[in-house]
C-alpha positions as CSV (number, residue, x, y, z in Angstrom):
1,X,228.9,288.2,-101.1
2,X,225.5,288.2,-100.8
3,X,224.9,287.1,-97.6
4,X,227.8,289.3,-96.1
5,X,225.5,292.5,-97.5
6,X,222.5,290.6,-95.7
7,X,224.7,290.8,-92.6
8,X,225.5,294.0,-92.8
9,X,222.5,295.5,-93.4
10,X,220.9,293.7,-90.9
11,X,223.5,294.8,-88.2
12,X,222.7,298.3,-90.0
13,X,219.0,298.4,-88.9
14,X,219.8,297.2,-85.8
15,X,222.0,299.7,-84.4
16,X,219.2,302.3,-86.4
17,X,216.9,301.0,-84.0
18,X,217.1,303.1,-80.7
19,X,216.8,306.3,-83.3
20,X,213.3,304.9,-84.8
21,X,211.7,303.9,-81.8
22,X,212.2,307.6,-80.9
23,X,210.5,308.9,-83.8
24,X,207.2,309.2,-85.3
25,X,205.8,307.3,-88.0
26,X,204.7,310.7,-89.2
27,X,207.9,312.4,-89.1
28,X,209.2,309.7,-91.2
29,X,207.0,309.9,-93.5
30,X,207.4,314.1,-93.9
31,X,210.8,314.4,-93.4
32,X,213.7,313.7,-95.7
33,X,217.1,311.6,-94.5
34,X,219.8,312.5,-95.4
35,X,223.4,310.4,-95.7
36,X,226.9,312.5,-96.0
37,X,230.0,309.8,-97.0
38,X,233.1,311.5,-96.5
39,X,235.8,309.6,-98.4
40,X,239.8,310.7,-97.1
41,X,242.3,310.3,-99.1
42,X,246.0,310.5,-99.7
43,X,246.8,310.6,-103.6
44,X,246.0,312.3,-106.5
45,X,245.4,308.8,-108.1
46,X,243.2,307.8,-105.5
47,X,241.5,310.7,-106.1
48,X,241.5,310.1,-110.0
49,X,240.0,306.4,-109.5
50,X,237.1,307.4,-106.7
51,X,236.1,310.4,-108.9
52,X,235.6,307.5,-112.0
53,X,233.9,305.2,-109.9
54,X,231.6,308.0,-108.4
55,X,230.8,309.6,-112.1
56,X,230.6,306.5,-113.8
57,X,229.2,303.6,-111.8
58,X,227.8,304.8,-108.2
59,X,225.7,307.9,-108.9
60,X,224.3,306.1,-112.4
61,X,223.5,303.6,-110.3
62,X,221.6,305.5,-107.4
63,X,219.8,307.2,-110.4
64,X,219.1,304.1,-111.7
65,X,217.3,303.5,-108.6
66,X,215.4,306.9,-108.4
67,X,217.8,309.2,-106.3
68,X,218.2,311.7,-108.6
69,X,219.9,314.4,-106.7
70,X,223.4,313.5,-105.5
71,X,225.7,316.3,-104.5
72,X,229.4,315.3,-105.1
73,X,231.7,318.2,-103.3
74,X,235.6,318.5,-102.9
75,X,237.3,321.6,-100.3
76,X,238.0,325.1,-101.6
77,X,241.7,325.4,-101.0
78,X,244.3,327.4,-102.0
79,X,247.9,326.1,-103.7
80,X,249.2,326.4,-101.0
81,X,246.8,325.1,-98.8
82,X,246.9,321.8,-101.3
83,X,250.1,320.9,-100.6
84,X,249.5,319.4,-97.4
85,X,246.0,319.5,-97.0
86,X,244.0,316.2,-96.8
87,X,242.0,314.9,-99.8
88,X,238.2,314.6,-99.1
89,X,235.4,314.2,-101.2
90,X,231.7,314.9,-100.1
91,X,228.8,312.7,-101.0
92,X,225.5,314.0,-99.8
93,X,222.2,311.3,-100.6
94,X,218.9,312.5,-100.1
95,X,216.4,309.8,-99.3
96,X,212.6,309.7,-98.2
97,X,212.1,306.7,-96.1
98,X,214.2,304.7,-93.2
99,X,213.6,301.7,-95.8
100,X,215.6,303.9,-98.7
101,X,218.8,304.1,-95.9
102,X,218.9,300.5,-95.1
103,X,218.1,298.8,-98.5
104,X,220.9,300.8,-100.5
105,X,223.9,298.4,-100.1
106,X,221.7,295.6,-101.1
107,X,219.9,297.0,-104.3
108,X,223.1,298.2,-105.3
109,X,224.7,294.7,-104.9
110,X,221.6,293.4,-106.9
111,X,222.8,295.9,-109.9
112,X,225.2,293.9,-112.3
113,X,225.7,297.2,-114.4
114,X,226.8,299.0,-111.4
115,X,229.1,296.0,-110.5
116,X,230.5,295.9,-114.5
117,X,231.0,299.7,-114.4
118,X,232.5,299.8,-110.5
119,X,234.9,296.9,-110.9
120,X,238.1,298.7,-110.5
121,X,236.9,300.8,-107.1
122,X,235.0,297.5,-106.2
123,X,237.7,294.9,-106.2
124,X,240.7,296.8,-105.7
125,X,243.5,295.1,-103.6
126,X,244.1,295.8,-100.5
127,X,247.5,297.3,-101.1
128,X,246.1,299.3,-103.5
129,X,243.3,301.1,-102.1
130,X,241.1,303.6,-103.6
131,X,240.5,305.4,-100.3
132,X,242.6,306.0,-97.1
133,X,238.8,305.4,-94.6
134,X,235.3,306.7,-95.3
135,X,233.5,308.4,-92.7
136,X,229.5,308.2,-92.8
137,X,226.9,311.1,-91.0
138,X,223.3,310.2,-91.0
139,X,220.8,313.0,-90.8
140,X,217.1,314.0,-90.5
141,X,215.6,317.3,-92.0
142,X,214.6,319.4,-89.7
143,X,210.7,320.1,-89.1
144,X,211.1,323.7,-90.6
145,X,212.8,322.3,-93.4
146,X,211.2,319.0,-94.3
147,X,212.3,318.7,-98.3
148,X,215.2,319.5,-99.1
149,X,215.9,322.2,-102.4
150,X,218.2,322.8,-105.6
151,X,220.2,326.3,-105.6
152,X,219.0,328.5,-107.8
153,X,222.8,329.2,-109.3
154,X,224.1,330.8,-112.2
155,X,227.9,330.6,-111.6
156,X,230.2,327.6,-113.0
157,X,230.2,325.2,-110.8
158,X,234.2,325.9,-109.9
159,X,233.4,329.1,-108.6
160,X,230.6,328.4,-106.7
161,X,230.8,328.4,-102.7
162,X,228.7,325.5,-100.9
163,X,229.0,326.4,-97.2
164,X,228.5,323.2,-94.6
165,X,228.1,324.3,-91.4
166,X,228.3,322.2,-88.5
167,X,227.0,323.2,-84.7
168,X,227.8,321.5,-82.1
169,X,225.6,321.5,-78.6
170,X,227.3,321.5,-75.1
171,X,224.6,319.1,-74.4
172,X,221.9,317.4,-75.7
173,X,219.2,320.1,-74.3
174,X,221.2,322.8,-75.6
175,X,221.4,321.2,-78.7
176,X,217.9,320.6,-78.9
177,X,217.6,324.6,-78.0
178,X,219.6,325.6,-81.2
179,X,217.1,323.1,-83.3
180,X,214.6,325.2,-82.2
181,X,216.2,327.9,-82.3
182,X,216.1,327.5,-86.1
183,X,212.3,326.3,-86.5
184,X,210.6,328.3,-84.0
185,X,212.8,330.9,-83.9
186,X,212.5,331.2,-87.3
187,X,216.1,331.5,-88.1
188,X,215.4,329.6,-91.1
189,X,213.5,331.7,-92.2
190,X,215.7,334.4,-92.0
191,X,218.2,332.5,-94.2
192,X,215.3,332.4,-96.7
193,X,214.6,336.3,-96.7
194,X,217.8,337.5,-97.3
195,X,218.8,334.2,-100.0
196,X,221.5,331.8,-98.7
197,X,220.4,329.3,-101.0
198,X,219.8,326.8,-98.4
199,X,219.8,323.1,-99.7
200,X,219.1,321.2,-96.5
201,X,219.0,321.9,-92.4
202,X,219.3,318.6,-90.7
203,X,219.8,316.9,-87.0
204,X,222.6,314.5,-87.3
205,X,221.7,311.5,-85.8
206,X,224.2,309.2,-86.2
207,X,228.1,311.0,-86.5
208,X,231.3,310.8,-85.1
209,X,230.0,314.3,-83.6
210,X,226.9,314.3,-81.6
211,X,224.8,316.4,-80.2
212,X,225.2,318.2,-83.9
213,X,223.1,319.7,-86.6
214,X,224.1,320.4,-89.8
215,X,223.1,322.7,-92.9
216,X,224.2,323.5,-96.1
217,X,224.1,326.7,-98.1
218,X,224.8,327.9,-101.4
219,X,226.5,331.1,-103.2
220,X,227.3,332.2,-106.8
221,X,231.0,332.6,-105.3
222,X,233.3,333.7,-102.6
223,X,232.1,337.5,-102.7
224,X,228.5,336.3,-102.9
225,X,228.8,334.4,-100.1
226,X,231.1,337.2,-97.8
227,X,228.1,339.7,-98.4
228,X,225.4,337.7,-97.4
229,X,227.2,337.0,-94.6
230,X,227.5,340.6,-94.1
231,X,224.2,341.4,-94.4
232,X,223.1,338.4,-92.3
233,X,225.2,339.8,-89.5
234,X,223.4,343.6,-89.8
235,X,219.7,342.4,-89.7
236,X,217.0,343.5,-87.6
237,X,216.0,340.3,-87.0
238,X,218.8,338.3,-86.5
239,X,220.3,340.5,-83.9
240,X,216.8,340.4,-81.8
241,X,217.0,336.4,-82.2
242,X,220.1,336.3,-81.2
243,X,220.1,338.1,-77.9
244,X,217.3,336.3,-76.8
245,X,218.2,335.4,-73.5
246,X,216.7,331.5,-74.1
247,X,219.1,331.7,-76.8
248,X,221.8,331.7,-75.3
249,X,224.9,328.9,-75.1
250,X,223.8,326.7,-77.4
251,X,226.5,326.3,-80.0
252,X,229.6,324.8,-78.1
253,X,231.7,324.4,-81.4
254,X,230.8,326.0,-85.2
255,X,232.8,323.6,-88.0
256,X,232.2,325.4,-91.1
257,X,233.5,323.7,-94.5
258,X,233.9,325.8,-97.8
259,X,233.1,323.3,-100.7
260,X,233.0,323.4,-104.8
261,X,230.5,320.7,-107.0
262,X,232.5,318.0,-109.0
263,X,231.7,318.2,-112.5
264,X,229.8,315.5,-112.3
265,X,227.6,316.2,-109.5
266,X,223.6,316.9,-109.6
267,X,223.5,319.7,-107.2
């Protein structure tokens, strides 16, 4: 088993190594990573058995191992949105170093508690899956927002509104321009001033969807979230940035993703 994880980490760093050549030793060092694991699935039970695995063996273990702030999120749907809609569970790992990403399988595999309390999600059968596929996004925080932060929320966690917002670039230069777009352009800073909550702005750089940037916000609930919004959209500022004629064309598709905390999560 062992030298399977050795494998696969290796091949790991290995296909991270066009991404770090192509960045700074500084900017590694003073911006987080970040990892989102979406799990699919296609049962309640499956459900049922990754949620124990998650609550009880992985994030205990990634504590265990001083990442202390996991974010565990599932979809705001309605009834009847849930009765065909597909089961995911969202995973989001902070980490500080390149080192943190790469080493994880392997300190985890080095953890007999974790193994003891994982069993059932670790050596399911094959016919008996505890997930339908998992889909990985790897990410670096932007230069404006280097650390990432905890919500300041009073709400219970099931009627809280985590909002992941995905934009796409037409290109990789336009893509770049929305990047800037938020650090020079300050749009981060706008988010700040009128209190989204903002846990994390990130490029994604490695994702089934690429050129992309991500970011994640956070409100008390679904009205909290629809006036901020509104207010967002009625600022000074934001309508001055946003007609800037450099500006322009650089979101080729918006993905946005409503999401609630899992009773066990951190964040």
């Amino acid at each position: 088993m062992m030298k399977q994880l050795n494998l696969k980490t290796f091949i790991y760093g290995l296909m991270l190594l066009p991404f770090l050549s192509s960045l700074s030793s500084s900017a590694q060092k003073t911006r987080d990573l970040y990892q989102i694991k979406i799990y699919h699935l296609k049962s309640v039970d499956q459900e049922k058995q990754l949620d124990a695995y998650l609550k009880n063996a992985y994030l205990p273990a990634l504590h265990r191992i001083k990442f202390n702030k996991i974010g565990v999120f599932k979809p705001v749907i309605s009834e009847e949105q849930a009765v065909n809609a597909e089961r995911l569970v969202y995973v989001f790992i902070p980490f500080k170093s390149w080192s943190d990403v790469v080493n994880l399988e392997q300190k985890l595999a080095k953890d007999q508690r974790y193994i003891t309390d994982g069993n059932e999600y670790l050596n399911a059968a094959y016919n008996n899956a505890p997930f339908d596929r998992i889909e990985s996004i790897l990410l670096m925080a932007f230069e404006g927002a280097p650390r990432f932060d905890l919500p300041q929320l009073k709400s219970p966690a099931k009627e809280r509104v985590y909002e992941l917002r995905s934009y796409e670039g037409p290109t990789e230069k336009y893509y770049e321009n929305k990047v800037s777009m938020f650090n020079k352009g300050d749009e981060i800073g706008l988010f700040k001033r009128l209190g989204f909550n903002a846990i994390f702005y990130a490029e994604v750089i490695s994702g089934a969807r690429m050129p992309n940037l991500m970011y994640l916000t956070a409100f008390e609930n679904k009205a909290d979230r629809e006036s901020h919004w509104k207010t967002f959209s009625a600022d000074a500022y934001w309508k001055k940035l946003s007609a800037m004629p450099e500006y322009q064309h650089n979101v080729s598709r918006n993905d946005t993703k409503f999401l609630y905390p899992a009773d066990y999560s951190d964040i």
